[in-house]
C-alpha positions as CSV (number, residue, x, y, z in Angstrom):
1,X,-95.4,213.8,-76.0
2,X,-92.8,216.5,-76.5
3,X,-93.0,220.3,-77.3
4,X,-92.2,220.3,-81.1
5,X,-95.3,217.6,-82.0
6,X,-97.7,219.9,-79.5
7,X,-96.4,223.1,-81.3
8,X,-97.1,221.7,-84.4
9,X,-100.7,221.5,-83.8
10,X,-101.6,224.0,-81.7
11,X,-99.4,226.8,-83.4
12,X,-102.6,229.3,-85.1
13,X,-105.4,227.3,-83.4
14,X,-108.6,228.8,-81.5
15,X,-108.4,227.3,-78.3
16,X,-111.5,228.3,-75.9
17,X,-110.5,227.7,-72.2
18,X,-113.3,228.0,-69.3
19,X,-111.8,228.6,-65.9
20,X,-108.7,229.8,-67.4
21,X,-108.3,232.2,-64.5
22,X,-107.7,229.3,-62.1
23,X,-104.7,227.6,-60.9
24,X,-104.8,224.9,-63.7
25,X,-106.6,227.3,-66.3
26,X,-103.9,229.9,-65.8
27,X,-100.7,227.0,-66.6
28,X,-102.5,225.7,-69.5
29,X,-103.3,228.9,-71.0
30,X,-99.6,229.6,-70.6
31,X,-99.0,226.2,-72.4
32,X,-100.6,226.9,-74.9
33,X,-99.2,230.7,-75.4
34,X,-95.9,228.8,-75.3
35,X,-97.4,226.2,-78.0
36,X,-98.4,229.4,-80.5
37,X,-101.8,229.0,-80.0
38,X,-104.7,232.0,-79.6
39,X,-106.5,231.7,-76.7
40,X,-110.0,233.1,-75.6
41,X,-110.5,232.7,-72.0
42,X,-113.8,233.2,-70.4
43,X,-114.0,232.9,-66.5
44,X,-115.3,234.5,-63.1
45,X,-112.0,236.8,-61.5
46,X,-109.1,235.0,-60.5
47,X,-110.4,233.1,-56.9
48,X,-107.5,234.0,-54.7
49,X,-105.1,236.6,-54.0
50,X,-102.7,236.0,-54.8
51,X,-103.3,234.3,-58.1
52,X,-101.4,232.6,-60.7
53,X,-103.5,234.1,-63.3
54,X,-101.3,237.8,-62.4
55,X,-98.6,236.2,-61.6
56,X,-98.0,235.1,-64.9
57,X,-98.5,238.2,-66.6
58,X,-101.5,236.5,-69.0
59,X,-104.2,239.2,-68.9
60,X,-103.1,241.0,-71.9
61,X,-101.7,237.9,-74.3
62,X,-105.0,236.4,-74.4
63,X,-108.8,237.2,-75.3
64,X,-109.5,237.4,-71.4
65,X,-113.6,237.7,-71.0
66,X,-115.0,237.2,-67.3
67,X,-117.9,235.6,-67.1
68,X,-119.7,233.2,-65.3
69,X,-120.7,229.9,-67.4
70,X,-124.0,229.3,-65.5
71,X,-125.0,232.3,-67.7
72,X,-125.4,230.9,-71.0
73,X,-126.1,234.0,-73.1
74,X,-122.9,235.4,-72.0
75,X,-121.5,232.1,-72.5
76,X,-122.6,231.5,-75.9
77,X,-121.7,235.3,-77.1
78,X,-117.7,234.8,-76.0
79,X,-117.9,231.5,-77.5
80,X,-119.3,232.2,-80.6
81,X,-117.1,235.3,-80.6
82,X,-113.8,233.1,-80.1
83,X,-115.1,230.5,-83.6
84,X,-112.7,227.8,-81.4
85,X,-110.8,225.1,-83.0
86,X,-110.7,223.4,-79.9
87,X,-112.3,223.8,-76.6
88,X,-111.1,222.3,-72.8
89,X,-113.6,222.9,-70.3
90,X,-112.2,223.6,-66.8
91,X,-114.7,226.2,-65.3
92,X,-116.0,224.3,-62.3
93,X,-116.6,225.1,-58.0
94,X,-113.4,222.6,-57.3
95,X,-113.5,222.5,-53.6
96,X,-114.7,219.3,-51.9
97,X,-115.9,221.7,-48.8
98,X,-116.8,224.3,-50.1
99,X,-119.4,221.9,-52.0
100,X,-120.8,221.0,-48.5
101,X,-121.5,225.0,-48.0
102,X,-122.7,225.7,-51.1
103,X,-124.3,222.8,-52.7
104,X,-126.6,224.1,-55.2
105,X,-124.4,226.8,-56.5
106,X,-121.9,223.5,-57.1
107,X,-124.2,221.4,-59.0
108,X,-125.2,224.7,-61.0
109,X,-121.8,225.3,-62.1
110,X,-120.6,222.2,-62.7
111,X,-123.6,220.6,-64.1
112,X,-125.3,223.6,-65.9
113,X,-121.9,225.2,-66.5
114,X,-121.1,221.7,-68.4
115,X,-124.6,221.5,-70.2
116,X,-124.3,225.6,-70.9
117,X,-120.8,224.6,-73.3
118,X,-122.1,221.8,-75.1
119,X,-125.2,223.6,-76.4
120,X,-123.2,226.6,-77.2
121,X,-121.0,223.7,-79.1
122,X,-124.2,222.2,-80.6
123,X,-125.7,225.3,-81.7
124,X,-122.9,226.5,-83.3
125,X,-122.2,222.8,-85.0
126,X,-125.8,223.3,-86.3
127,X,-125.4,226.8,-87.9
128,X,-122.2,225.8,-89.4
129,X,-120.7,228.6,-88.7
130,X,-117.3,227.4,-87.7
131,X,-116.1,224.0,-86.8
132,X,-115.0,222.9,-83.4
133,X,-112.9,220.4,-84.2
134,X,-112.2,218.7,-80.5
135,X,-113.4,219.2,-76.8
136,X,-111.8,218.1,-73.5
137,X,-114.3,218.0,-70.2
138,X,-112.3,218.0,-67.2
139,X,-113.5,216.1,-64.3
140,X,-112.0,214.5,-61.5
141,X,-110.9,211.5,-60.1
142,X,-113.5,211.6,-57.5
143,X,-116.6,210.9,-60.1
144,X,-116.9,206.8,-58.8
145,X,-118.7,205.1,-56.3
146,X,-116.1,205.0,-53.9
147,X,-116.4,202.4,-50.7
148,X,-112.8,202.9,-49.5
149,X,-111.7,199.5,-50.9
150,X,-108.2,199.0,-50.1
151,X,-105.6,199.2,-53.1
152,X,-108.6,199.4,-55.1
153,X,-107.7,201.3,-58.4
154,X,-110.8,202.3,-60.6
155,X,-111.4,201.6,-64.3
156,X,-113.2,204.0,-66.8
157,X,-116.2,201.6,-66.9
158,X,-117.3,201.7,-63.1
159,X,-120.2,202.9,-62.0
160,X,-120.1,206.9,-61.1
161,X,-121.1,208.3,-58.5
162,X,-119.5,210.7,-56.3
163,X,-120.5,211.2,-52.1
164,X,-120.2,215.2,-52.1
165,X,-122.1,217.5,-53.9
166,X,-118.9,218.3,-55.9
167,X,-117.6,215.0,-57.1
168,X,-121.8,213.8,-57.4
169,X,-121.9,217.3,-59.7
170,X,-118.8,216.5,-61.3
171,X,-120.3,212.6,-61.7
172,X,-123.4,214.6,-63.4
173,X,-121.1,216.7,-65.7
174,X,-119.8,213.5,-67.3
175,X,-123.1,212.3,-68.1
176,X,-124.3,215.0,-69.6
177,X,-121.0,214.6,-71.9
178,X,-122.3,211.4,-72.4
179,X,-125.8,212.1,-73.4
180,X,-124.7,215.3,-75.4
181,X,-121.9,212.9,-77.5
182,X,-124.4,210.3,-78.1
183,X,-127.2,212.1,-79.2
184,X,-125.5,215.0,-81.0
185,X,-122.2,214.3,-82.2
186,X,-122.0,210.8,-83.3
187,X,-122.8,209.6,-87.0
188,X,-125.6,207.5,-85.7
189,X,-127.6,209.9,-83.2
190,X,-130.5,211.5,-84.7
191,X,-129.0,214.8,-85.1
192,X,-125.9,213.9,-86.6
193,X,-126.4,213.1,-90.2
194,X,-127.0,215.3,-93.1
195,X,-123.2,216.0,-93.5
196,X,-123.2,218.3,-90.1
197,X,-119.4,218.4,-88.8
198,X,-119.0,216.6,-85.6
199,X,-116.6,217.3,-83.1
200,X,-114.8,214.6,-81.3
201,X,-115.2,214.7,-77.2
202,X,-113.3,213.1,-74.4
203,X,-113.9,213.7,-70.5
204,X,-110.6,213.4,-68.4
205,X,-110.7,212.3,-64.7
206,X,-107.6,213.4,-63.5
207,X,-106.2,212.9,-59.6
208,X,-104.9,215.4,-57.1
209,X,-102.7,218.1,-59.1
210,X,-100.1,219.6,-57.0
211,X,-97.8,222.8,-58.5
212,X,-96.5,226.0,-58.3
213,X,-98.8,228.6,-58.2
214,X,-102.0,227.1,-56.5
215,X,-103.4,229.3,-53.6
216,X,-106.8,228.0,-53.2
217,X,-108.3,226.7,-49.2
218,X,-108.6,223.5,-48.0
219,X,-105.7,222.0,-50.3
220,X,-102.7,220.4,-48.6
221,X,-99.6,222.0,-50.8
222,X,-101.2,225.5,-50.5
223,X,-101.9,225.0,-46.5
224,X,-98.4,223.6,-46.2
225,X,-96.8,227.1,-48.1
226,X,-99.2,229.3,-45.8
227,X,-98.3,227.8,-42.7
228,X,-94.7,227.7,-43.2
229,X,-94.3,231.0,-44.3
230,X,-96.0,232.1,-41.5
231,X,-93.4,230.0,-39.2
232,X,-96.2,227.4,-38.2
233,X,-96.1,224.2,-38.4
234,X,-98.8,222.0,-41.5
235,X,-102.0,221.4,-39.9
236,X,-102.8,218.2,-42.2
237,X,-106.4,217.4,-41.7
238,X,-106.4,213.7,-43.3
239,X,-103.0,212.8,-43.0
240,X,-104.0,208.8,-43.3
241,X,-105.8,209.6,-46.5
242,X,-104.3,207.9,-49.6
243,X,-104.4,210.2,-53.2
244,X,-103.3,210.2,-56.5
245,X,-100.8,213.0,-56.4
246,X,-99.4,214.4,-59.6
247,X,-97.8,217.5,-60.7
248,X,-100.2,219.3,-62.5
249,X,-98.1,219.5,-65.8
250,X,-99.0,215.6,-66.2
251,X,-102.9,216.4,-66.4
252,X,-102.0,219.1,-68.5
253,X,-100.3,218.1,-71.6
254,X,-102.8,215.1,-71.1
255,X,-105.2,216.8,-72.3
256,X,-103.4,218.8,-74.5
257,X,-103.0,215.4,-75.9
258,X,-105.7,213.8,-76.0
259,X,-107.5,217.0,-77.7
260,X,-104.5,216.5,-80.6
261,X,-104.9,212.8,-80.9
262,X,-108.7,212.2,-80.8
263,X,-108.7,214.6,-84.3
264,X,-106.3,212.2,-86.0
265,X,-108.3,208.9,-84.9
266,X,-112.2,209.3,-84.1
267,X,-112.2,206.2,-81.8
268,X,-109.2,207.3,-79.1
269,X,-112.5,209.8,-77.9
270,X,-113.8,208.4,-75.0
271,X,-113.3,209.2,-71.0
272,X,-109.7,209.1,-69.4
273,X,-108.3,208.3,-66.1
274,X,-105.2,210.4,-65.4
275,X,-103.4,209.6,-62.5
276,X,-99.6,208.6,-61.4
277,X,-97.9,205.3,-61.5
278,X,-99.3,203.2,-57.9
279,X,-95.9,203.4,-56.6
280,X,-97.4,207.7,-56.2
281,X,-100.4,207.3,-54.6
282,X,-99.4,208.4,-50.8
283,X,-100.7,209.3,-47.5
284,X,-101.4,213.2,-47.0
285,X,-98.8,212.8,-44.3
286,X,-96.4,211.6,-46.7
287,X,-96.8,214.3,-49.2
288,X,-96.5,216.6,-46.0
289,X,-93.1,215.0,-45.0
290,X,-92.2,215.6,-48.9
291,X,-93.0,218.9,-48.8
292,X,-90.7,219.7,-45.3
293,X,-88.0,217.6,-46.9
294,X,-87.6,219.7,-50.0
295,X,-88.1,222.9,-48.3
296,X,-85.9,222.6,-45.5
297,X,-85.2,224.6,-42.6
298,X,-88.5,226.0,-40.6
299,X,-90.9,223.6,-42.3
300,X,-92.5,220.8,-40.1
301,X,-96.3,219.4,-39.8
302,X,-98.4,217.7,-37.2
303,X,-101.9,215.8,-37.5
304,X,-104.9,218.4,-37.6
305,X,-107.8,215.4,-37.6
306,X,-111.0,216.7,-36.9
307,X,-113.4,214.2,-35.3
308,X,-116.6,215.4,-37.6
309,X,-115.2,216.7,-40.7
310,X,-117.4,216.4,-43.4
311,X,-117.1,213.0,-45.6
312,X,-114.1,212.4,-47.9
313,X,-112.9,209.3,-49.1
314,X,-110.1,207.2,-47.4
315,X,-108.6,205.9,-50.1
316,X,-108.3,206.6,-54.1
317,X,-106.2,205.5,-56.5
318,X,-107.0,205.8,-60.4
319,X,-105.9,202.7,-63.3
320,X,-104.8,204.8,-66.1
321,X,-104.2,201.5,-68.1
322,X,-106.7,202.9,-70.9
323,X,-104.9,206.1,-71.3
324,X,-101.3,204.5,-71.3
325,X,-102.4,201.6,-74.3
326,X,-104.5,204.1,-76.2
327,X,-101.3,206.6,-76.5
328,X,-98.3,204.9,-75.3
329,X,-98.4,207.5,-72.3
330,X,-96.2,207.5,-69.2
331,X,-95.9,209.5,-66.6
332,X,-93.0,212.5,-66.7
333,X,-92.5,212.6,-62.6
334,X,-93.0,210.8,-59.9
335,X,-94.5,212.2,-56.5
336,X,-90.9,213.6,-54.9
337,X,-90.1,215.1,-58.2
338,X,-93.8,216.7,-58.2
339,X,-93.3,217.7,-54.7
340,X,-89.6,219.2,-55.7
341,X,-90.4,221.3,-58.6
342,X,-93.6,222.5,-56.4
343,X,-91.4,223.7,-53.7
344,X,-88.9,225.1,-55.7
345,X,-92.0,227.1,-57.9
346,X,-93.2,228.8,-54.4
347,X,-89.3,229.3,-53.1
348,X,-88.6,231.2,-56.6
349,X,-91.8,233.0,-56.0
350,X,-90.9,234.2,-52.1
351,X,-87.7,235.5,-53.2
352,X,-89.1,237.6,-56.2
353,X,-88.0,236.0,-59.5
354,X,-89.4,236.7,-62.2
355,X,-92.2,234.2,-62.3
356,X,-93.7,233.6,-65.6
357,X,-89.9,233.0,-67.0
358,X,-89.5,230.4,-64.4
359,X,-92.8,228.8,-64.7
360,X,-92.1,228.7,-68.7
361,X,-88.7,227.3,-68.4
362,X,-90.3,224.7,-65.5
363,X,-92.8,223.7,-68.5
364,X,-89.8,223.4,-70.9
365,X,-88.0,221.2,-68.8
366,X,-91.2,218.4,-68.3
367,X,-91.9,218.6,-72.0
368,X,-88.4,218.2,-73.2
C-alpha cells in the first residue's frame, strides 16, 4: 500500500475521525491531511500533556469539535455537520487499568460511544441525506477469550471475550458492530431494502502500537521515555509478558486500507486482526532492552513486578492470515525497526525539531 494509491482516494473525501485527539487519532488525522483529505474531528481534549495532538500543529487544519461520544446529540449534530464519506471510529477509554478504576465509565464509552456512531450512521443512511460510503471500528487485540495458551495465535472466528472491563467493553463494541451490520446495512436485514445506500463496515483488532508521540500512563514506551529522561532507570511491571508490538503506522494505513478496499469489493468487509509477523511478538523486557539499545547512553531498566497487580494476560499473539490473503498485506517493520524510529521520534522531540516535519517525513518514509 503506497502513498500515491491512498492519495488517490482519499484526496477531497469527508473523513469523520472519533478520538482524533489521541495519540493514534492525532497520526491518522495527520495521514490523512498528508493524503488530501478534509477531516472533521470530534473528541474530548487531548488526554496528556504533553500531547501529540499540539505537537503536530493539527488544531487549525481540521474541523476540530470536542465532544464526548457518550453524548449522542452532540454526537449526531458534528456528524451530520461533517456529511462523511468515510468514518474510523477510535474514541474509546484505552487503558487496561484505568478500566479497573473506572469500569462503568469504560463500558459507557466504548460500548455506548460505539452504539452512539452507528445510529448517527443509520439515521443519516435512512434520511438520505448524504452517503457514508465506509466505516472502520477500531478495537483491540484483547477482545478474545484469552487462557494464556502458549504460542497460541488467535483467529477472527474465536470466541470474544475480554477479562477487564476494557477489552470485555471493547468485546461488546464489536458486537454491536455486528448486530448494527446485520440488521441495518446488509441487503438482506430488514431495514436494508427499498434501494437505501448501505455502507460497508469492518472492525479492526489491532495489537500493542508503539510510536512517537504517545504520552499516556501505564504504557511501557511512554514509562521508558519518562523514566529515562528523568535519569531513572524503566520500571517494567510485566516484563515476562509476551505482546504483539507494532509501530503504530502499521495499524494505521491498515485501516486506511481497508476503508479504501472494502468500497471497491463489498465482501473484503468483515473484522481484521492486525498484528506483526510471530518472529515480533516479544517479552515487555525485551522491548525494554530495545528501547535502551537504540537510545543509548543513561537508559537502563529493571523488573517492577507487582505481586497483586490487577489481571492482564500472559501471553497474546494475533494470526493476521485473514488480513494478509484478503489484501496481499505485509508488514512494513519489524519490532527493532518499530522500536528505532520510536526512539528516534522522542530524541527529535527532546532536542526541539520541528516535529510535525519529522513525524510527516517519518510517515513518508513507511509508505514509500
Amino acid at each position: 500500500m503506497d502513498f500515491t494509491e491512498l492519495k488517490d482516494f482519499y484526496s477531497g473525501k469527508r473523513v469523520f475521525v472519533t478520538g482524533h485527539t489521541g495519540f493514534k487519532g492525532s497520526w491518522l488525522t495527520l495521514m490523512l491531511k498528508m493524503l488530501g483529505a478534509d477531516v472533521y474531528g470530534y473528541a474530548l481534549e487531548p488526554p496528556t500533556n504533553p500531547e501529540l495532538f499540539t505537537i503536530l500543529r493539527l488544531k487549525d487544519e481540521i474541523h476540530h469539535e470536542i465532544g464526548d461520544v457518550r453524548d449522542f446529540p452532540h454526537l449526531q449534530s458534528a456528524f451530520m455537520a461533517s456529511g462523511p464519506d468515510v468514518v474510523f471510529h477510535l474514541a474509546a477509554q484505552p487503558i487496561v487499568r484505568d478500566s479497573y478504576k473506572y469500569p462503568r465509565e469504560t463500558y459507557e464509552t466504548n460500548v455506548m460511544g460505539t452504539v452512539n456512531l452507528l445510529e448517527c450512521i443509520r439515521r443519516s443512511c435512512a434520511s438520505g441525506d448524504f452517503m457514508v460510503e465506509s466505516v472502520v471500528n477500531v478495537t483491540t487485540d484483547k477482545v478474545y477469550e484469552n487462557n494464556d495458551i502458549p504460542e497460541h495465535a488467535f483467529r477472527e472466528e474465536e470466541k470474544l471475550d475480554g477479562y477487564d472491563p476494557y477489552s470485555n467493553s471493547k468485546s461488546c463494541s464489536e458486537l454491536v458492530t455486528h448486530a448494527y451490520t446485520k440488521s441495518f446495512f446488509t441487503a438482506a436485514s430488514e431495514t436494508g431494502g427499498d434501494g437505501m445506500h448501505l455502507p460497508v463496515i469492518s472492525t479492526a483488532r489491532a495489537g500493542n502500537v508503539i510510536g512517537g508521540g504517545d504520552f499516556a500512563n501505564d504504557r511501557i514506551i511512554p514509562d521508558c521515555v519518562r523514566d529515562t529522561m528523568a535519569g531513572k532507570p524503566i520500571h517494567v511491571r510485566n516484563p515476562y509478558s509476551t505482546r504483539p508490538y507494532q509501530h503504530v503506522l502499521e495499524p494505521l494505513t491498515v485501516y486506511l486500507m481497508i476503508a479504501m478496499e472494502q468500497t471497491k469489493v463489498r465482501e473484503r468487509s468483515g473484522a481484521y486482526n492486525v498484528g506483526p509477523d510471530a518472529c515480533d511478538a516479544i517479552t515487555t523486557g525485551e522491548l525494554a532492552e530495545l528501547f535502551v539499545k537504540y537510545w543509548g547512553e543513561g537508559a537502563s531498566w529493571q523488573s517492577a513486578a507487582e505481586a497483586n497487580a490487577p489481571h492482564e494476560a500472559n501471553f497474546l499473539r494475533l494470526d493476521c492470515g485473514k488480513l494478509k490473503h484478503t489484501f496481499d498485506w505485509q508488514p512494513v517493520w519489524h519490532v527493532e525497526e518499530a522500536v528505532r524510529e520510536t526512539v528516534r521520534w522522542y530524541r527529535a522531540w527532546q532536542q526541539g525539531s520541528d516535529m510535525r516535519a519529522y513525524t510527516e517525513t517519518q510517515i513518508r518514509d513507511f509508505l514509500g
